[in-house]
C-alpha positions as CSV (number, residue, x, y, z in Angstrom):
1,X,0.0,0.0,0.0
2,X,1.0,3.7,-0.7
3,X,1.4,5.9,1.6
4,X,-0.8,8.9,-0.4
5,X,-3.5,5.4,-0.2
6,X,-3.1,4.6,3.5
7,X,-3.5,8.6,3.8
8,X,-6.6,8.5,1.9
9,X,-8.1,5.7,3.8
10,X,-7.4,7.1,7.1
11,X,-8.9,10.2,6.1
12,X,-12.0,8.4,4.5
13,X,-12.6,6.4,8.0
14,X,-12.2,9.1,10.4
15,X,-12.1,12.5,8.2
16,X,-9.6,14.6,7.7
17,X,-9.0,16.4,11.1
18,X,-9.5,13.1,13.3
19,X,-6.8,11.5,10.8
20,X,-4.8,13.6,11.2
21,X,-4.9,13.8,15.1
22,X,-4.8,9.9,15.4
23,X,-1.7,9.7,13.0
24,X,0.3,12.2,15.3
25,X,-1.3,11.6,18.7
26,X,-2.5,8.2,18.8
27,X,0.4,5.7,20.6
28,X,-0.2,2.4,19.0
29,X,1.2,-0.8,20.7
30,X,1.5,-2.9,17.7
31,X,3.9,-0.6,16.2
32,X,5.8,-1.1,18.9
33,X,5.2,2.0,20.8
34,X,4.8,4.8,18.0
35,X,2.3,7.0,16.5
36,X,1.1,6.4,12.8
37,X,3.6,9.0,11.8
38,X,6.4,7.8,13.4
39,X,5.7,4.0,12.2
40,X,5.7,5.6,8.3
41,X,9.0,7.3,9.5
42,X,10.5,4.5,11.0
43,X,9.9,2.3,7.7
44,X,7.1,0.3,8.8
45,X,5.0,-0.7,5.8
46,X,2.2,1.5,5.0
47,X,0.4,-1.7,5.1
48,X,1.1,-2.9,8.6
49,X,0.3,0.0,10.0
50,X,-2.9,0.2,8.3
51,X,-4.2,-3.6,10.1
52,X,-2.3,-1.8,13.6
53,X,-4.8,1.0,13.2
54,X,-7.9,-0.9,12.1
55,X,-7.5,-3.4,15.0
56,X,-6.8,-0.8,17.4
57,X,-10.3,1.1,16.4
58,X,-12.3,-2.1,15.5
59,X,-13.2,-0.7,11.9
60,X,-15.2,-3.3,10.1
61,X,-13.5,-6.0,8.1
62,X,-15.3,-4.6,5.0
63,X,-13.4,-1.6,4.8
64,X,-10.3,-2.5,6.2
């Protein structure tokens, strides 16, 4: 997944402003201790993060 797609989905689930607070604020523990932007900073695939986010908020499998 792209990073400009992942954007787009995260943006799409939880508009813009709550996407963009959750990607800067939000401490996830399955990417080991970092925030969405961190995780994409760090390397992490755009994809992994994406299921890390999804579990975390318990969005529906159909639009995961």
């Amino acid at each position: 997944m792209r990073i400009t797609a992942f954007r787009a989905r995260l943006a799409e689930e939880f508009g813009p402003v709550r996407a963009d607070t959750i990607a800067r604020d939000h401490v996830f523990s399955a990417l080991g201790g970092r925030t969405v932007d961190q995780a994409l900073d760090a390397g992490l695939p755009a994809k992994e993060i994406w299921r890390a986010v999804c579990d975390a908020f318990e969005v529906p499998t159909e639009r995961r």
